[in-house]
C-alpha positions in Angstrom: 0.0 0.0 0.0 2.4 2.4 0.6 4.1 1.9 -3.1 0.2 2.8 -3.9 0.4 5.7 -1.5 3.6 7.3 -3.3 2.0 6.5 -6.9 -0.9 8.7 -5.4 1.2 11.8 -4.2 2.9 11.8 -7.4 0.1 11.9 -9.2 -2.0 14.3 -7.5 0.9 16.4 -5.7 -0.9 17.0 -2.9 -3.9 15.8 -1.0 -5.7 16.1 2.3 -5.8 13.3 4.9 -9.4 12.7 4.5 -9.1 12.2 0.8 -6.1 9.8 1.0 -8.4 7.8 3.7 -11.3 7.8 1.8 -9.6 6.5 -1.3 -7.5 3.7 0.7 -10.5 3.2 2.4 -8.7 3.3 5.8 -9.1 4.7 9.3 -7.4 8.4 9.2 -5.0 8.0 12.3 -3.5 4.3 10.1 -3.0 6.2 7.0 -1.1 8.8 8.7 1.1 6.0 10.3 1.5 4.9 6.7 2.1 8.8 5.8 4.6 9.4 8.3 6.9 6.1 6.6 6.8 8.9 3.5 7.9 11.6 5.6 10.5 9.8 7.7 12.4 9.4 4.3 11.8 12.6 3.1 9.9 12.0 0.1 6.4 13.6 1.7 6.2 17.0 3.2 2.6 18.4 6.0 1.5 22.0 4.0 0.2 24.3 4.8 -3.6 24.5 4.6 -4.6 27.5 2.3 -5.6 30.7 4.3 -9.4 30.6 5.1 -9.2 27.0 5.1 -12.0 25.5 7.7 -13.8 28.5 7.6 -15.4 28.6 4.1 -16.2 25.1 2.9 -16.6 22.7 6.2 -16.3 19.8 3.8 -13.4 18.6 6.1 -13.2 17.2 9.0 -10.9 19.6 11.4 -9.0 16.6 12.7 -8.5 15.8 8.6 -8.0 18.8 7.3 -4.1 18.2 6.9 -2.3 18.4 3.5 0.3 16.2 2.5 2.4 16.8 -0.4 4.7 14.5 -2.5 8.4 16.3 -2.2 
């Protein structure tokens, strides 16, 4: 999964933690774990959210609402 996870990030650059969990269909706190193998090597980065973000929308979940970029 995590070669899947990379292929992902790649493709998309970035994505929120709610929409790599909804597409892996996982639990958000077990693809973070996954996340953080990404970010212990350096390849994936936390941004960021854009200003605004969580006030406008309130598609996300607050404890979701983090971006993760492929490096």
């Amino acid at each position: 999964m995590l070669l899947e996870i990379k292929r992902y990030l790649m493709t998309k650059e970035k994505a929120t933690l709610q929409e790599l969990a909804l597409n892996f269909r996982q639990q958000p706190e077990t693809m973070r774990s996954m996340l953080n193998h990404w970010v212990c090597k350096g390849k994936v980065c936390q941004v960021d959210k854009p200003a605004g973000c969580g006030s406008r929308c309130q598609l996300c979940k607050p404890e979701t609402a983090e971006i993760y970029q492929w490096v």
